[in-house]
N, C-alpha and C positions, 0 to 999 in steps of 0.2 A: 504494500500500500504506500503508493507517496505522500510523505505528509501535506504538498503543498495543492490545495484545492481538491480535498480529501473532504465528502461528504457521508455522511451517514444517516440513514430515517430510523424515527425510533416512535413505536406507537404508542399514544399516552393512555390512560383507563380508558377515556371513550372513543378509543382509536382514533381520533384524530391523529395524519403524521405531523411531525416536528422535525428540523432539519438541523442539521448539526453541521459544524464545521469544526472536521478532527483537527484539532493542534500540535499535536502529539501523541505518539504510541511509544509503550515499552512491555517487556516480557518479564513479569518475576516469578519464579516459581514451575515456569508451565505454564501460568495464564496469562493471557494479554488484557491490559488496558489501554485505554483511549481517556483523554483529554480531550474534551469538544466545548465548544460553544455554541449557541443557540443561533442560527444566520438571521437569526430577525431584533438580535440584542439591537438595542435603540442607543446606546451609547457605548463607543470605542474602549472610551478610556476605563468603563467601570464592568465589563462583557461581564456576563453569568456564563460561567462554566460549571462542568459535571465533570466528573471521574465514572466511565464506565467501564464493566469489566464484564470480558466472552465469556458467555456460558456456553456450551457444548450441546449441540442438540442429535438428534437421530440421524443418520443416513451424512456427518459429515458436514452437517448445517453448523450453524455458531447464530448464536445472539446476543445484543449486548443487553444490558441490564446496569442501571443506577446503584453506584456503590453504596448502601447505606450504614454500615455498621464504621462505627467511630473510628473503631482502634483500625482497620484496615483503610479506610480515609486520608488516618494522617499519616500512615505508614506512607501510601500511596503516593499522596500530594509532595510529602517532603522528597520524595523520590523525581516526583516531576518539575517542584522548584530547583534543583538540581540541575536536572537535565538543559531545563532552561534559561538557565545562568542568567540573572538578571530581572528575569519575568516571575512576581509573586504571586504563586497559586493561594489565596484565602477560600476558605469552603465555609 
């Protein structure tokens, strides 16, 4: 996946799609995450980002899915502040 003009849909409860624009990917563990942003954020300087993380589906498929548990968040985040050098991920 290239990170640059790397999109993702992700379906909310009432399946409406939401678009994403990955900013980052990395692998810990075995499992990937994604660093996205919402392509409809209204402001630059303050974007809403998410950390989502592939779940594995049947037949070879993959989904992502909204990190929610705390401890794996900031494990996460401080992972992709990192990466980013410069760029502060706050969640």
């Amino acid at each position: 996946m290239s990170k640059k003009d790397s999109k993702i849909l992700f379906l909310d409860d009432d399946g409406q799609e939401i678009e994403f624009n990955v900013i980052e990917q990395t692998t810990i563990a075995g499992r990937t995450y994604l660093l996205v942003e919402d392509c409809e954020a209204s402001s630059e300087d303050e974007s809403v980002v998410l950390i989502m993380k592939e779940v594995q589906l049947e037949d070879d498929y993959v989904s992502y899915e909204i990190v929610e548990d705390d401890k794996e968040l900031d494990m996460i985040s401080d992972i992709f502040n990192a990466l980013l050098d410069g760029l502060e991920v706050s969640l």
